[in-house]
C-alpha positions in Angstrom: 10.4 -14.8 27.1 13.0 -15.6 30.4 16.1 -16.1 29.9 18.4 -17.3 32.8 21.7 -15.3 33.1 24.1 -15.1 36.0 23.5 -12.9 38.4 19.5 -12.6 37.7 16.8 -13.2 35.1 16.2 -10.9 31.4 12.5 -10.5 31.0 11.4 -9.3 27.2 7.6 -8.7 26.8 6.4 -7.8 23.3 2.5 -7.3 23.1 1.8 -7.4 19.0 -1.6 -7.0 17.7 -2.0 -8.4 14.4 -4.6 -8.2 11.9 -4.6 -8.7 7.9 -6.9 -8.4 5.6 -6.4 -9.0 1.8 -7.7 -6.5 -0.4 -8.5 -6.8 -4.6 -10.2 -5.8 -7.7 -11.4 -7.9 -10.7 -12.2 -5.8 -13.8 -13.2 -7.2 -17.3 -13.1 -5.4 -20.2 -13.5 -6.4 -23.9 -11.5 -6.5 -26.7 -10.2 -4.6 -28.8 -9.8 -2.5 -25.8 -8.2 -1.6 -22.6 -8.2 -1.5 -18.7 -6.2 0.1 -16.1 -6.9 -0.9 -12.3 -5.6 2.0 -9.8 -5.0 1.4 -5.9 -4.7 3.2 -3.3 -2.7 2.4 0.3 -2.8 3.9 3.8 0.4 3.6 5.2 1.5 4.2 8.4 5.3 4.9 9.4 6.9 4.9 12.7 10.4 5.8 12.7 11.2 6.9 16.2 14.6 7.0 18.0 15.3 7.1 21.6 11.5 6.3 22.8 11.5 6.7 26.9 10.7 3.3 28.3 10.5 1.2 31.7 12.6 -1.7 32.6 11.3 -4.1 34.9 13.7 -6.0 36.5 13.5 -8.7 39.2 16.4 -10.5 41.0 17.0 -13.7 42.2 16.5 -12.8 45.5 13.2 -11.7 45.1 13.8 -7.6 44.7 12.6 -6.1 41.4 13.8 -2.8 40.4 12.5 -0.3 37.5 14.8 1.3 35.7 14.2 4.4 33.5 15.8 3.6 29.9 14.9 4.2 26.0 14.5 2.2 22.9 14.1 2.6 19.2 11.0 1.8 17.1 10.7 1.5 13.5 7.3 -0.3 12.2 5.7 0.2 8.8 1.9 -0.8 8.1 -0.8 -0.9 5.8 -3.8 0.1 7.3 -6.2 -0.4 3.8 -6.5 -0.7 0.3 -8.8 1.3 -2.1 -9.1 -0.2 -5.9 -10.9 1.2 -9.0 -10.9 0.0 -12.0 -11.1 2.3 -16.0 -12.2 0.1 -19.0 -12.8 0.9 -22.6 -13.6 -0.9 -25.6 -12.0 0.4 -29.1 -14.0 0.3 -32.4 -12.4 -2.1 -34.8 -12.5 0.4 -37.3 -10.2 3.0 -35.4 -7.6 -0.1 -34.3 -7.1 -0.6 -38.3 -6.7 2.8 -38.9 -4.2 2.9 -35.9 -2.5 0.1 -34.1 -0.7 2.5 -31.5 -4.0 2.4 -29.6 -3.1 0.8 -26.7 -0.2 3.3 -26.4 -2.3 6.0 -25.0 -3.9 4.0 -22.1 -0.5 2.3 -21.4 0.6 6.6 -21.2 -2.1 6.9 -18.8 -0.6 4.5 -16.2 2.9 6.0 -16.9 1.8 9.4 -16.0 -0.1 8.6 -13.2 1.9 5.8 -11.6 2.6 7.2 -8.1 -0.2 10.3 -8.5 -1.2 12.1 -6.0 -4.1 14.3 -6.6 -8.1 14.0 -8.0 -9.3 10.7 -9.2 -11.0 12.6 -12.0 -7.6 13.6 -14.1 -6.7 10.2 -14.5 -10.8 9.2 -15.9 -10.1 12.2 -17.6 -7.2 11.0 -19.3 -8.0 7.2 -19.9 -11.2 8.9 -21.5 -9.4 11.0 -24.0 -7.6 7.6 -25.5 -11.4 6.5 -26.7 -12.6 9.6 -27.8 -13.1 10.9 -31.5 -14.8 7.6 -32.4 -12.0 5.6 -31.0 -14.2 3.8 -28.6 -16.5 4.4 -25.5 -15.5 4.4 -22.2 
């Protein structure tokens, strides 16, 4: 971009790289049961004040001049997305005996919502709502 001002010309450059990808997960599950799908983000977060930079000037008289100078940066990206999916089915006989069922997987993704740790507690988890002959997993 140039823009004209009096006195001299304002050059900007901006060099921007962009690349998106979309990222998802299908799970099916039968009923009476339950499913929980779980994903997983890289993020990337620069947040960076005063960042030493170059300014290239150049004058209407032909001279160009570089001028030592700063600028701030703040840029937030997404780098990939990992998705798994938990599914279990529920006999019918333990949904008579207890319609609160769903309750325990819907506890699962309450206690794990923003987890950080070992895929393996939360399967451990969904797992215990279908166990004791309340389902399979």
């Amino acid at each position: 971009v140039s823009t004209q001002s009096t006195g001299g010309t304002k050059e900007e450059r901006e060099t921007k790289l962009v690349s998106e990808k979309e990222h998802g997960l299908v799970a099916e599950f039968n009923v009476p049961g339950a499913g929980l799908l779980f994903g997983v983000v890289d993020r990337y977060q620069v947040d960076k004040s005063k960042v030493p930079t170059k300014m290239h000037m150049s004058c209407p008289n032909g001279k160009t001049k570089i001028v030592n100078s700063s600028m701030n940066i703040k840029k937030t990206t997404f780098g990939s997305a990992h998705f798994w999916s938990l599914t279990g089915e529920f006999t019918k006989k333990a949904c008579r005996a207890d319609r609160k069922l769903p309750q325990c997987v819907e506890n699962v993704r309450k206690t794990f919502n923003n987890f950080v740790g070992q895929v393996s507690e939360i399967e451990e988890a969904f797992e215990k709502c279908f166990a004791d002959g309340k389902g399979e997993f």
